[in-house]
C-alpha positions in Angstrom: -34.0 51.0 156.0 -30.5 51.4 155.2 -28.5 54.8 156.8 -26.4 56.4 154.0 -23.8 58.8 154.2 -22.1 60.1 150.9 -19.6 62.4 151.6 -16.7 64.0 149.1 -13.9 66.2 150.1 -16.3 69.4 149.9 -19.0 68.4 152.2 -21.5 66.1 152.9 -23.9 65.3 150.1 -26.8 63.0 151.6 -27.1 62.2 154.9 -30.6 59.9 155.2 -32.5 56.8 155.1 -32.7 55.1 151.9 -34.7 51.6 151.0 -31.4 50.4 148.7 -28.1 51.9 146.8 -27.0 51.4 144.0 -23.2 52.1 143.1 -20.4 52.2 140.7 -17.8 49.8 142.4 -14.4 49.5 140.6 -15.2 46.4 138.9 -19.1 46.9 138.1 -22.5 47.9 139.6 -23.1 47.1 143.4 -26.5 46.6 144.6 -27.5 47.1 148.1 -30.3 46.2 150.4 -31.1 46.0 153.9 -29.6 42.7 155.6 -26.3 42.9 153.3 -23.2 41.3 154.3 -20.6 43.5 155.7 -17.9 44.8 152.8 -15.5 47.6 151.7 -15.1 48.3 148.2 -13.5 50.6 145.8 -15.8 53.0 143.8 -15.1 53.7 139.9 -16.6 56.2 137.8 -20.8 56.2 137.5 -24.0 56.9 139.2 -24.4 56.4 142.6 -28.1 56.0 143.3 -29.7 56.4 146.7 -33.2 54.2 145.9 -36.0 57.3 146.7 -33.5 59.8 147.1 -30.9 61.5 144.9 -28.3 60.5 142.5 -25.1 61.5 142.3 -21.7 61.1 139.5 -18.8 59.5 141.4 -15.6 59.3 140.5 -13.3 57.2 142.9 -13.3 56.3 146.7 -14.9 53.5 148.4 -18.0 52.0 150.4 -18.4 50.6 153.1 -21.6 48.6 154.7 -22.0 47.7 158.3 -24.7 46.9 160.1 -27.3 49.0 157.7 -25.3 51.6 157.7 -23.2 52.7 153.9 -20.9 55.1 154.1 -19.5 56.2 150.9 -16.7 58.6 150.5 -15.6 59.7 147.4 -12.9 62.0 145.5 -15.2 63.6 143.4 -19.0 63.4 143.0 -21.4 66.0 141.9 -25.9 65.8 141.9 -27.4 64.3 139.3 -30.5 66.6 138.4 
């Protein structure tokens, strides 16, 4: 399992374990999975999706993935319901 953080300037939004996420880097859609390579990237606008967990709009920030663990921090982001 992958540890996920998503935090935006207001609070933390999801702290948990999470099979995969799926997010809306700068330059398309980012898939990840347990085993991925380590990597920072910038977030654009979209849906970040936490794979059996919640969704979320993003707008701006970055990833990052070490060692099964994503941290994502964003300018703005809001629940998907």
């Amino acid at each position: 399992m992958l540890h996920v953080s998503v935090i935006s300037p207001e609070a933390k939004l999801f702290e948990g374990d999470a099979p995969s996420v799926t997010a809306p880097a700068f330059d398309g859609e980012l898939g990840i999975l347990v085993g991925h390579a380590p990597m920072v990237t910038v977030l654009g606008t979209g849906t970040l999706r936490v794979g059996g967990g919640p969704s979320f709009t993003v707008e701006g920030g970055f990833l990052q993935v070490v060692d099964n663990q994503v941290r994502v921090v964003t300018e703005k982001a809001a629940a998907v319901k």
